[in-house]
C-alpha positions in Angstrom: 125.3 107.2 133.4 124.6 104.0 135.4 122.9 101.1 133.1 119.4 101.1 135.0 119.4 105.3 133.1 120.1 104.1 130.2 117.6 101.3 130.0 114.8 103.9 130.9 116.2 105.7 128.6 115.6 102.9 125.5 112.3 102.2 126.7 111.4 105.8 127.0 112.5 106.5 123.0 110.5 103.1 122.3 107.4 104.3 124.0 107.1 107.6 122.0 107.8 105.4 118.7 105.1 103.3 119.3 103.0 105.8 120.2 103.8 108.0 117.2 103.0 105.2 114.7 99.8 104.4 116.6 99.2 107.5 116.0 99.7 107.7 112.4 97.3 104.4 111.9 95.2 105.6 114.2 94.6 109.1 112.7 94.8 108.3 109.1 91.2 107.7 108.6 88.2 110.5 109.1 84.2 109.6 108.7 82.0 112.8 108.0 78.4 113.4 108.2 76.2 116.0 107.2 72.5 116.4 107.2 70.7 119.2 105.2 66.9 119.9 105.7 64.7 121.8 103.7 61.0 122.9 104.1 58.6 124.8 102.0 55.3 125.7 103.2 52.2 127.2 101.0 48.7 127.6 102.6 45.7 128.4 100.8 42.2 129.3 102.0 40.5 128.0 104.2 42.4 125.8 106.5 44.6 124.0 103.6 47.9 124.1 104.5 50.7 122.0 102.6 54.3 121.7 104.1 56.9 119.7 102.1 60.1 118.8 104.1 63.4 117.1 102.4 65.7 115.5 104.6 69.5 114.7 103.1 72.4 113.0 105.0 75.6 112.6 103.3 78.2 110.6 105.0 82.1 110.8 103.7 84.5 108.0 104.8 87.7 108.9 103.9 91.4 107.4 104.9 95.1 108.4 104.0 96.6 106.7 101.7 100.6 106.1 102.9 103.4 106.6 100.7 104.8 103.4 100.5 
């Protein structure tokens, strides 16, 4: 093995360290959102008409905690 292999091969184990540790900060956090809606109607006579609507958005933020 001539020294210019095994130089690529340091940088190449370096490379997919760093990348695996970006990785890990990267990754270690999610962010959720949900929306619900709900809707009730009723009519009467006539031309009365009564619609309730309910709108809900929950949002989760949520990160993992390291061991150290």
């Amino acid at each position: 093995m001539t020294k210019q292999q095994i130089i690529k091969i340091i940088i190449s184990v370096l490379i997919a360290a760093l990348t695996a540790l970006g990785a890990v900060f990267g990754l270690s956090s999610c962010n959720v959102t949900r929306t619900i809606t709900t809707k009730s109607e009723y009519s009467q006579r006539g031309d009365t008409t009564v619609v309730i609507q309910t709108k809900t958005i929950e949002t989760y933020d949520a990160s993992k905690k390291l061991p150290y």
